[in-house]
C-alpha positions as CSV (number, residue, x, y, z in Angstrom):
1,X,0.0,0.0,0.0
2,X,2.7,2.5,1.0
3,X,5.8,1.3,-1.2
4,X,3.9,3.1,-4.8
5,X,3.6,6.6,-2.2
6,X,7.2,5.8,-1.6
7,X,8.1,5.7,-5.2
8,X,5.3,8.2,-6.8
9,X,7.5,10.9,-4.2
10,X,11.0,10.0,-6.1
11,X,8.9,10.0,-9.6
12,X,7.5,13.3,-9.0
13,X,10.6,14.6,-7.9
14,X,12.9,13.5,-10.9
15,X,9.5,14.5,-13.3
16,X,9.8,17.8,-12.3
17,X,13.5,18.2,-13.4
18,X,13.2,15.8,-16.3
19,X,10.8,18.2,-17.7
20,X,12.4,21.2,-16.6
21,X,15.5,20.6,-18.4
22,X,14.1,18.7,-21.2
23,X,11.3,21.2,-21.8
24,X,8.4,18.5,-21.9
25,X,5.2,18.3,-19.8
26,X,5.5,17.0,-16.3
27,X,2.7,14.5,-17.0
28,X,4.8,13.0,-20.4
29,X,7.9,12.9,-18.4
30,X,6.0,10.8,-15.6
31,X,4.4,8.8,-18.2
32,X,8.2,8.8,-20.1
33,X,10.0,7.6,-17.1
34,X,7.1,5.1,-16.1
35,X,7.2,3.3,-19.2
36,X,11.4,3.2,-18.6
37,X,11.0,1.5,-14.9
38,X,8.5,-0.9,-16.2
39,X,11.1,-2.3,-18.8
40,X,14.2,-2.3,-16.7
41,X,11.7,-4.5,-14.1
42,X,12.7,-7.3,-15.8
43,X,15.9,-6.8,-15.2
44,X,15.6,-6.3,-11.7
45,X,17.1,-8.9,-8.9
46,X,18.5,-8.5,-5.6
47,X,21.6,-9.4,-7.0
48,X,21.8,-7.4,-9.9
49,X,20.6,-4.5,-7.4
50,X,23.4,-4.7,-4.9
51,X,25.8,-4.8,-8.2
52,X,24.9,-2.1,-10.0
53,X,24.1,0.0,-7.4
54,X,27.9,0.5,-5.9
55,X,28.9,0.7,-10.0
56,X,26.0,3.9,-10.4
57,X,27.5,5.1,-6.5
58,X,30.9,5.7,-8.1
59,X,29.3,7.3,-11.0
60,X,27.2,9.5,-9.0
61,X,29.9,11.0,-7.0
62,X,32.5,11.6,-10.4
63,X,29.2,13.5,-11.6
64,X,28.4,15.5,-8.1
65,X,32.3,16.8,-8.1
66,X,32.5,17.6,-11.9
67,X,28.9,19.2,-11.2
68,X,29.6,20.9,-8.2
69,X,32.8,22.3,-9.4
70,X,31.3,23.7,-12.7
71,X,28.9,25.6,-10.2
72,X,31.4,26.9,-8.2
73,X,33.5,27.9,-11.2
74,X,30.5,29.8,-12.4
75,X,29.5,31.6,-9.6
76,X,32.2,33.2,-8.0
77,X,33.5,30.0,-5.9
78,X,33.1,29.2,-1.9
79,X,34.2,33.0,-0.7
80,X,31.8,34.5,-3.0
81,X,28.9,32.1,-1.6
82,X,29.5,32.6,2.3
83,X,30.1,36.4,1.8
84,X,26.7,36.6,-0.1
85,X,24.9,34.1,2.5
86,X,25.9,36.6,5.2
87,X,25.3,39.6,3.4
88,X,21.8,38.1,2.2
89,X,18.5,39.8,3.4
90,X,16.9,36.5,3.9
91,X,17.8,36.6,7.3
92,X,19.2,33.0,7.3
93,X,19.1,31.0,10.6
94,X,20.2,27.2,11.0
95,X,17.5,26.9,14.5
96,X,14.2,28.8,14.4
97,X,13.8,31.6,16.5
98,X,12.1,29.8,19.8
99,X,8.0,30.3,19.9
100,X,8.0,30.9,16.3
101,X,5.7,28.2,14.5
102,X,8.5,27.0,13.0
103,X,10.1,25.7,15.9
104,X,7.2,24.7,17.2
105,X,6.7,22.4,14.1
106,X,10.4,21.5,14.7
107,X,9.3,20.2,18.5
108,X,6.4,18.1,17.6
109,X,9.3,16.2,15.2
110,X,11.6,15.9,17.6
111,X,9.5,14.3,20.3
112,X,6.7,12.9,18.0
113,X,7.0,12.6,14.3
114,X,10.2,10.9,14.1
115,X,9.4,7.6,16.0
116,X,5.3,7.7,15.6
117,X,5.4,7.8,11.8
118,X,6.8,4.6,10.7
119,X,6.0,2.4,7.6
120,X,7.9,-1.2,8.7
121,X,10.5,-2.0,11.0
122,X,13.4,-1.4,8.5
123,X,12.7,-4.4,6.0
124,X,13.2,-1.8,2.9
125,X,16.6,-1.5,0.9
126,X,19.0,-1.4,3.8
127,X,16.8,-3.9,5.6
128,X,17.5,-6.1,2.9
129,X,20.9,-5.8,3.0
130,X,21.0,-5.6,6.7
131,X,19.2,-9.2,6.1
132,X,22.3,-10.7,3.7
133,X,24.9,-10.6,6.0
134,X,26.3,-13.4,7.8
135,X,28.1,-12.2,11.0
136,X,27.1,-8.8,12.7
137,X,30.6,-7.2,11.6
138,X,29.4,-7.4,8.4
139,X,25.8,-6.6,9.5
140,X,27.3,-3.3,11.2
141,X,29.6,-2.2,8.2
142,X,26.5,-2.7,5.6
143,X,25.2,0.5,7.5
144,X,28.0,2.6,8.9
145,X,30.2,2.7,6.4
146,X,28.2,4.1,3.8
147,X,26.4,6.4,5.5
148,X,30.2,7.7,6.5
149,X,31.4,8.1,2.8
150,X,28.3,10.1,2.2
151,X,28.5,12.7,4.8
152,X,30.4,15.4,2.3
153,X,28.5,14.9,-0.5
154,X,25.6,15.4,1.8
155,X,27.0,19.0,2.8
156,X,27.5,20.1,-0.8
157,X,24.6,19.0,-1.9
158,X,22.8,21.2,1.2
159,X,24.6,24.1,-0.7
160,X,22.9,24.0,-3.7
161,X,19.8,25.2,-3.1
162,X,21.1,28.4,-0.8
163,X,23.3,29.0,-4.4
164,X,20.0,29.1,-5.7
165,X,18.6,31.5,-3.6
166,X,21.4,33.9,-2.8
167,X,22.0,34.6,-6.3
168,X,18.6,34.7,-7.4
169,X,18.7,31.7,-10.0
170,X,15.7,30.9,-8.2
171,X,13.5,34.0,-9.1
172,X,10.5,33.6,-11.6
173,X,9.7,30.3,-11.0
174,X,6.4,29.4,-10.8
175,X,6.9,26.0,-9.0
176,X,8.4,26.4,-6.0
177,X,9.7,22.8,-5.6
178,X,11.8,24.1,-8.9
179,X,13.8,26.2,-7.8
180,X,17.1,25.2,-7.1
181,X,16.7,23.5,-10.6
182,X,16.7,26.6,-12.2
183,X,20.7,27.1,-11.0
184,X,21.8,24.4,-13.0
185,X,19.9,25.1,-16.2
186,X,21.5,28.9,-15.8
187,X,24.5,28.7,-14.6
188,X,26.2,25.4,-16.3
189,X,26.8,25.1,-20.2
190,X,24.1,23.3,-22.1
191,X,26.2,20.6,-23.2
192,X,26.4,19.7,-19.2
193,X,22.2,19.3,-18.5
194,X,22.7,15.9,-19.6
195,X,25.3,15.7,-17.1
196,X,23.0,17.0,-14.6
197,X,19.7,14.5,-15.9
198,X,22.3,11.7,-15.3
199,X,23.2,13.0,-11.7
200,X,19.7,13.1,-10.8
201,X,18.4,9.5,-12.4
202,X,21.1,7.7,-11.0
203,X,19.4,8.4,-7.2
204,X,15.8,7.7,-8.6
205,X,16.5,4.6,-10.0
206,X,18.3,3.0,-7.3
207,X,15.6,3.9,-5.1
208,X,12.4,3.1,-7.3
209,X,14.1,-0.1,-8.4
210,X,15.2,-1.1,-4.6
211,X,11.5,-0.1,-3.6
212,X,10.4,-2.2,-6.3
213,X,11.9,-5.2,-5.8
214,X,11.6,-4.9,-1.8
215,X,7.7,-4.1,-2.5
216,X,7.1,-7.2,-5.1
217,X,9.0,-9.4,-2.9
218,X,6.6,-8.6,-0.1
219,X,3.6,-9.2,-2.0
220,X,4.9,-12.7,-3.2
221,X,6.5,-13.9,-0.2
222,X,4.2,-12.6,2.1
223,X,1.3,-12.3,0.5
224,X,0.8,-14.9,-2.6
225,X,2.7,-17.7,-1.5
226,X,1.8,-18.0,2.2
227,X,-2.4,-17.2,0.9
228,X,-2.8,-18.2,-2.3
229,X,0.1,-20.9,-3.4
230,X,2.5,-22.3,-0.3
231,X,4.1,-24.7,-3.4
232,X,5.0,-21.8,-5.2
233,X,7.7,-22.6,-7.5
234,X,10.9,-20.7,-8.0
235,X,10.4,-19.7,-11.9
236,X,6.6,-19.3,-11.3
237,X,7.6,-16.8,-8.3
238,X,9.7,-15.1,-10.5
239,X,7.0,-14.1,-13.2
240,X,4.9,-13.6,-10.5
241,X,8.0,-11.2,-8.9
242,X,7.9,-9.2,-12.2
243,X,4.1,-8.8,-12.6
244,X,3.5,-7.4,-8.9
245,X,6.6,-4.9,-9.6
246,X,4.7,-3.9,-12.8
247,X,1.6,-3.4,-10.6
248,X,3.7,-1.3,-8.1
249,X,5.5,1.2,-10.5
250,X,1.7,1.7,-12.5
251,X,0.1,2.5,-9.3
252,X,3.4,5.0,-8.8
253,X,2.9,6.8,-11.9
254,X,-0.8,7.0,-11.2
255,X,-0.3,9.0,-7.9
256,X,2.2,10.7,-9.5
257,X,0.4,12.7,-11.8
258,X,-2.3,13.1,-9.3
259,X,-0.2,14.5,-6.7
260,X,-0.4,18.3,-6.2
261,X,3.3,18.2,-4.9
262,X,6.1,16.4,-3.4
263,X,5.7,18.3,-0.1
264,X,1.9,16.8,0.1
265,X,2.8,12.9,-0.8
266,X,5.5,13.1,2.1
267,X,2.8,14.8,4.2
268,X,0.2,12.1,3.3
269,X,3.2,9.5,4.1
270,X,4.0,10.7,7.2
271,X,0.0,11.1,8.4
272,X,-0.7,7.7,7.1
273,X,2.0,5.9,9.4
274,X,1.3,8.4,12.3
275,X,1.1,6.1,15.1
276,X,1.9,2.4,13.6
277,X,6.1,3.4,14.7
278,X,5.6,2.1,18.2
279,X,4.0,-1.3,17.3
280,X,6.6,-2.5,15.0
281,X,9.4,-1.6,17.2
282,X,7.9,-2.8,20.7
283,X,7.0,-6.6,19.1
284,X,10.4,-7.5,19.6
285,X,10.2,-6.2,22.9
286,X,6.8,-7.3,24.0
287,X,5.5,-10.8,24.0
288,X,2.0,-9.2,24.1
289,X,1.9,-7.7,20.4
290,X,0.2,-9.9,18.3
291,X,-1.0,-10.0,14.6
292,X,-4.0,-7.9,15.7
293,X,-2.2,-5.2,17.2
294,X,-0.3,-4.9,13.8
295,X,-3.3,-5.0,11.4
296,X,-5.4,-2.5,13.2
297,X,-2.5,0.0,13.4
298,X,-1.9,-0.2,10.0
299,X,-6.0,0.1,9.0
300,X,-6.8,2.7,11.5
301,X,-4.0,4.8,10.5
302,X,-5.6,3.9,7.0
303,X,-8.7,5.6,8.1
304,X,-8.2,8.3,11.2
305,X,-6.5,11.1,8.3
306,X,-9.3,11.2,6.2
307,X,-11.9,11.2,9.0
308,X,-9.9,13.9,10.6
309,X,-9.3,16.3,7.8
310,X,-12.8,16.2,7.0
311,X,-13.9,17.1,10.7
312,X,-11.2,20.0,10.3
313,X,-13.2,21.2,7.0
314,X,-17.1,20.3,7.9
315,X,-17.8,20.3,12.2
316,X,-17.5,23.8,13.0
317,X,-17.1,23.2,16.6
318,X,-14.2,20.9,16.0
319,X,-12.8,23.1,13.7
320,X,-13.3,26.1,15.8
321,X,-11.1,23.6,18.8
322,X,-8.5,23.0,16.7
323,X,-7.9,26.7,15.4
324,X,-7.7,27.4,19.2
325,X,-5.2,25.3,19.7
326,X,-3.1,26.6,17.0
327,X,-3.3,29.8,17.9
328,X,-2.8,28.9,21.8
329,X,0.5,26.9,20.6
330,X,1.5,29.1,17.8
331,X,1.6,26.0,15.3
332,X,-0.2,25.1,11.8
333,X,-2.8,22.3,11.3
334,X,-0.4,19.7,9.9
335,X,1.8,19.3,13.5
336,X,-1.2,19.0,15.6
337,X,-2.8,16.7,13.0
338,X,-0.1,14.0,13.4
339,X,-0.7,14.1,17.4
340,X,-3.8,13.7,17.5
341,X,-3.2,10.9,14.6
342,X,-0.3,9.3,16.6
343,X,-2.5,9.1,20.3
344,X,-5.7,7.7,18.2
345,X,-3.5,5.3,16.9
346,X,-1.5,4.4,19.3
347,X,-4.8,4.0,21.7
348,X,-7.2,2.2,19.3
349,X,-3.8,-0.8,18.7
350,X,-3.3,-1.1,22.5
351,X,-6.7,-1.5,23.0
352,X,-6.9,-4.3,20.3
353,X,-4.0,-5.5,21.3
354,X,-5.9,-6.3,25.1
355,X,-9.2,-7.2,23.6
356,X,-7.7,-9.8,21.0
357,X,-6.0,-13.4,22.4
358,X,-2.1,-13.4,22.3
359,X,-0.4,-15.5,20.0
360,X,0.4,-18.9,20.6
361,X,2.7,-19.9,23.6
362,X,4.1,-22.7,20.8
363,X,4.7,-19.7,18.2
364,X,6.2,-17.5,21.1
365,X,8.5,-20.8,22.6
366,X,9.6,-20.4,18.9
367,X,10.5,-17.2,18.1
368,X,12.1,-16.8,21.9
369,X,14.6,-19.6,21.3
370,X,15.6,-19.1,17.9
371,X,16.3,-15.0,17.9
372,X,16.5,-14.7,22.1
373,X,15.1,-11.1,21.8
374,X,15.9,-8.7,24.8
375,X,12.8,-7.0,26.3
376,X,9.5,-8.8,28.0
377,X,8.9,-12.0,27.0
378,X,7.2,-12.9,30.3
379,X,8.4,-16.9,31.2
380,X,9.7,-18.0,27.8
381,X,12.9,-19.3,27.2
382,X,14.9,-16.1,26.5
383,X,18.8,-16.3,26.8
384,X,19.2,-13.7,24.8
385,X,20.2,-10.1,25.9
386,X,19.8,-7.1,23.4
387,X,22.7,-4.8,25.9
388,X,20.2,-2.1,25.5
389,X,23.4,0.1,27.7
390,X,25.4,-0.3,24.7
391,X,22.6,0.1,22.2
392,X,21.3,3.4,23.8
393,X,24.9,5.4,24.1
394,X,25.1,4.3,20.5
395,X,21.8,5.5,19.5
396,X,21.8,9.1,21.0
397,X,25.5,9.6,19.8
398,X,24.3,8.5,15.9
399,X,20.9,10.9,17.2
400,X,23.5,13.9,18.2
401,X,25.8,13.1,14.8
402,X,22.1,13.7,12.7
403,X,21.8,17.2,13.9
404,X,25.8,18.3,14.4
405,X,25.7,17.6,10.3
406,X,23.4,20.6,9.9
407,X,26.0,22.6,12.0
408,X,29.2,21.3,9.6
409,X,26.8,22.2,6.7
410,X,26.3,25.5,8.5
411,X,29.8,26.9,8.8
412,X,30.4,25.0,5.3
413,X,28.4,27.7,4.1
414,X,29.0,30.9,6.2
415,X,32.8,30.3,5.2
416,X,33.8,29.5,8.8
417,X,36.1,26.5,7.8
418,X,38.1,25.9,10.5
419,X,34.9,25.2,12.7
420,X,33.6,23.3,9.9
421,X,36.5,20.8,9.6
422,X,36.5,20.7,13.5
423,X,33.1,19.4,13.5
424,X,33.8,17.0,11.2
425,X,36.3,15.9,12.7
426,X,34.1,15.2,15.7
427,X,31.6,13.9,13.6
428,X,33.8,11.1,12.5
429,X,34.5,10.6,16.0
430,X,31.8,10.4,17.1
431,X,30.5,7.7,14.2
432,X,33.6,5.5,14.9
433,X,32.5,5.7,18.8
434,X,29.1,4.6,18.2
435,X,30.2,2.3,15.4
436,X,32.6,0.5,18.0
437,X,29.7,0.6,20.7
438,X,27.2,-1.8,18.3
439,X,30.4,-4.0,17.6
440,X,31.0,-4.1,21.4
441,X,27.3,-5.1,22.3
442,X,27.4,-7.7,19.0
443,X,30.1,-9.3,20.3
444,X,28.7,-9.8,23.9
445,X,25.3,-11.1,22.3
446,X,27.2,-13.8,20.3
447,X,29.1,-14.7,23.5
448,X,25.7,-14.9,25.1
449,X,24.5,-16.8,23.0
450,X,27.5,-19.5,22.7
451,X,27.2,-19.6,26.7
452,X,23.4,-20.8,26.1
C-alpha cells in the first residue's frame, strides 16, 4: 500500500526536473520515465541491485564533483557564496527563533514525528541488505560505512539550493519545488544538462528499483505464497515477482500525476504511518503484540486522516477547537494533526492489542529460542540479551551526529572552515565511537548466546 507513495514521491521529484530541463510536460515525463522503470523490471534482482548500485554510487559521485565544481566555477567559488549568504536579506538562521511556528513544528518532530510515523521496521533496501549478512561485523559495516562516505557529498549537496537563492537563480519560478533547478539550467553550459539529468536519475532509480523489488518481494513472499500458493515454484515466483513490480510502479505513476506536490505525498506519508512506529518496534520487545495489534495499526492509520481532515473542514465546533489550539501553541494544522493521529492510533492498537487473544505460547517458545530477543517475554525461554546500555549510548551519539551535520553544513556555508573541519572531525568521532559501541554489544550477544 505504502511502497507506490514511496516511489510516486521520487517519480515526482525526478518529473519535475526531467521536464524542466528537457522542456516537456510533467505528466509525459512521468508517463516517459514510467514506461522506462516498467522495462528495466525485468531486469531487476537483488543481485543485480546490490551490483549495480555500488557501480552507479561511483558514478554519482565523479558527476556531483565535476557538477559541483562547474557551479562553483561559475559563480564566484566558496568565498563569494558565504560572503553573499551573510550579506543576504533573507535573514538565514540554521535553529528557528524559539515560539516561532516554525520551531514549534520542529518540537512536535523531535519528540513525535520521528518515531510515531513509521512504515515497517526497517525491511526496505537497507533492511535487505541488513538481512544478507552473515556475522554482525558485516551486518554493522552494511550501515556505517556508507552512510560515513556520504557525509560530504551530503553538505554540498545542502549548498545548492542556498546557491540558488542567494544569487537569485531561483527567481520567476512558478513551481516552487523548482527552484534550485533553475541554477543548473542557468549557470552550467548546455552541453552539461545531460550531465546534470544523469546526476539526478542515478538516485531515482536505485531507489524506485530497490523499492520495487523490496515491494514485489513482499507481495509474493508474504502475500501470494503463504495465501494463495505455499508450493510456489521458484520460476513461477519469479514471473509472479515481475508482474507485482509492474503493478507497483503503474500505481506509482498514477499517484504521480495526481499528486499536487512532493511536499503533500510526504505529508500524506508521514499522516498515514502516524502512530503504527511504536507497534513494530515494541514486538520484539513485548510478547503481548500480536497479529492484531499490527493490522489494526496499520487500518486505523488507513482511516483516522481522512476522518480527521474532514472534521477540520465540515464540524464547525471541532474546527473552531483546533484553530484554538493553534493559535494557543502558535503551530499550523499539519503538526497538531499527526498528534492527535499518533495518540488515536496508538490508543485504538493497544486497545486491540488487550481485547484480541495473544499469539500462541508454541509460536512465542519459537520465536524466543531461535532470535532470544531482549525486552518482556514474560516466562519464555529467553537467553538472549539485546545490551540495551550499549545500544542506547550508541543510538543518542548517531541521534547527536544527525543534527551536528546541519552545524558542519552551516559553517560549510558561512565560510567558517576551520569550525567546519573541527566538527567534522568530531563527527567522525563520534561515528567510529558509536560504530565500535554496536560492535561491542554484538560481540557480547554472540558470546551470550554461545554460553546458552
Amino acid at each position: 500500500m505504502v511502497i507506490p507513495f514511496l516511489i510516486s514521491f521520487s517519480l515526482l521529484a525526478f518529473s519535475k526536473i526531467f521536464s524542466f530541463i528537457i522542456g516537456i510536460e510533467i505528466n509525459v515525463a512521468i508517463g516517459i520515465l514510467t514506461f522506462l522503470i516498467i522495462i528495466l523490471t525485468f531486469f531487476n534482482s537483488l543481485k543485480e541491485r546490490l551490483q549495480l548500485d555500488f557501480i552507479l554510487f561511483i558514478v554519482f559521485i565523479l558527476l556531483f564533483i565535476i557538477i559541483f565544481v562547474s557551479l562553483l566555477l561559475n559563480t564566484g567559488g566558496l568565498f563569494h557564496l558565504a560572503a553573499t549568504v551573510q550579506a543576504a536579506k533573507n535573514n538565514f538562521n540554521i535553529i528557528p527563533s524559539i515560539g516561532s511556528k516554525t520551531f514549534n513544528a520542529f518540537i512536535v518532530f523531535v519528540l513525535v514525528q520521528w518515531w510515531s510515523a513509521s512504515l515497517l521496521d526497517y525491511p526496505d533496501m537497507n533492511g535487505q541488505k541488513l538481512m544478507t549478512t552473515n556475522t554482525s561485523i558485516n551486518l554493522v559495516k552494511s550501515i556505517f560505512l556508507p552512510s560515513l562516505s556520504i557525509v560530504l557529498v551530503r553538505v554540498l549537496l545542502f549548498t545548492l539550493p542556498f546557491m540558488a537563492v542567494c544569487f537569485g537563480y531561483s527567481n520567476g519560478s512558478v513551481d516552487s519545488e523548482l527552484a534550485f533547478t533553475s541554477l543548473f539550467v542557468k549557470v552550467l553550459p548546455s552541453w552539461m544538462l545531460i550531465l546534470v539529468v544523469l546526476l539526478f536519475m542515478i538516485p531515482f532509480l536505485s531507489m524506485v528499483q530497490n523499492a520495487q523489488n523490496w515491494g514485489g518481494s513482499l507481495l509474493v513472499e508474504n502475500f501470494y505464497k503463504h495465501t494463495i500458493n505455499p508450493n510456489l515454484s521458484n520460476a513461477r515466483g519469479k514471473m509472479i515477482g515481475i508482474i507485482a513490480m509492474i503493478y507497483i510502479i503503474i500505481a506509482s505513476g498514477g499517484i504521480a500525476i495526481y499528486a499536487d506536490s512532493i511536499i503533500g505525498i510526504t505529508k500524506y506519508l508521514f499522516a498515514i504511518t502516524a502512530g503504527v512506529g511504536p507497534v513494530f518496534m515494541l514486538r520484539w520487545y513485548w510478547w503481548r503484540i500480536n497479529a492484531w495489534s499490527q493490522l489494526s495499526a496499520m487500518v486505523v492509520a488507513l482511516i483516522y486522516p481522512p476522518i480527521l481532515d474532514w472534521f477540520y473542514t465540515n464540524n464547525i465546533s471541532f474546527h473552531k477547537y483546533l484553530l484554538s489550539l493553534e493559535h494557543d501553541f502558535n503551530i499550523d494544522y499539519y503538526p497538531i494533526k499527526i498528534v492527535v493521529l499518533t495518540i488515536a492510533v496508538c490508543v485504538t492498537w493497544l486497545v486491540i492489542t488487550f481485547l484480541t487473544p495473544p499469539t500462541e505460547t508454541k509460536t512465542l517458545q519459537t520465536f524466543a529460542a531461535t532470535i532470544k530477543p531482549g525486552g518482556f517475554w514474560k516466562t519464555f525461554n529467553n537467553s538472549g540479551k539485546s545490551f540495551s546500555k550499549l545500544r542506547l549510548m550508541a543510538w543518542l551519539l548517531q541521534t547527536g551526529n544527525g543534527f551536528l551535520l546541519y552545524f558542519i553544513f552551516w559553517n560549510f556555508l558561512i565560510g567558517s572552515y576551520l569550525l567546519f573541519i573541527g566538527l567534522l572531525l568530531l563527527f567522525v568521532f563520534i561515528f567510529f565511537v558509536s560504530y565500535k559501541l554496536i560492535q561491542k554489544a554484538n560481540t557480547n550477544y554472540d558470546l551470550e548466546l554461545e554460553k546458552n
